[in-house]
N, C-alpha and C positions, 0 to 999 in steps of 0.2 A: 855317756860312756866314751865317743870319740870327738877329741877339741874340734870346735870347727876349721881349723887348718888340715888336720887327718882327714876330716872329709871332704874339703874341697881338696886334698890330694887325690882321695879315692875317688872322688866325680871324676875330676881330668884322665886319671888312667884309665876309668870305664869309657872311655870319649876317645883312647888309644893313643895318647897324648905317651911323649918316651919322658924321662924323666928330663932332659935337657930344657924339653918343652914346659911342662911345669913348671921347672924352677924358673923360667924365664918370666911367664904368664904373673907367677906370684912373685916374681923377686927375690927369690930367693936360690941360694946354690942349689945344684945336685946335690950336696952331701942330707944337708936340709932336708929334701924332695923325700930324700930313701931313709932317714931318721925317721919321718912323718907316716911313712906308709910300712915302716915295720914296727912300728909302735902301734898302729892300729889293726895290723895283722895276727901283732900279740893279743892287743884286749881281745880280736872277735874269734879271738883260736884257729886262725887262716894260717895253711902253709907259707904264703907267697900276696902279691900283693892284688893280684887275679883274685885270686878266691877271698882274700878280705873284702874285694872290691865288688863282689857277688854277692857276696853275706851282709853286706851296708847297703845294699840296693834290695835283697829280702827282707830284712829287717827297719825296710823304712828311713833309712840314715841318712841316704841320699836318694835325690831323683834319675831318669835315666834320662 
């Protein structure tokens, strides 16, 4: 359901990581960072990138 870069985006934001910080960890822009995590906020029907990142962490997607 979500590429493994959505979910290593959604690990980092469950870790409280801002998005500058991600994009940096991964190499890639903020713009990147925030494509990744509302694209996987769409599959898992998440308002926001919080509540995707709780629903990928319920549903086994990632560890905590």
């Amino acid at each position: 359901l979500l590429s493994p870069r959505e979910r290593e985006c959604l690990a980092w934001v469950g870790l409280g990581n801002t998005t500058q910080q991600i994009g940096d960890r991964m190499s890639i822009s903020d713009n990147t960072v925030n494509e990744y995590c509302v694209s996987a906020a769409k599959k898992l029907g998440a308002a926001n990138r919080t509540q995707a990142c709780a629903r990928a962490f319920l549903f086994g997607m990632i560890d905590s």
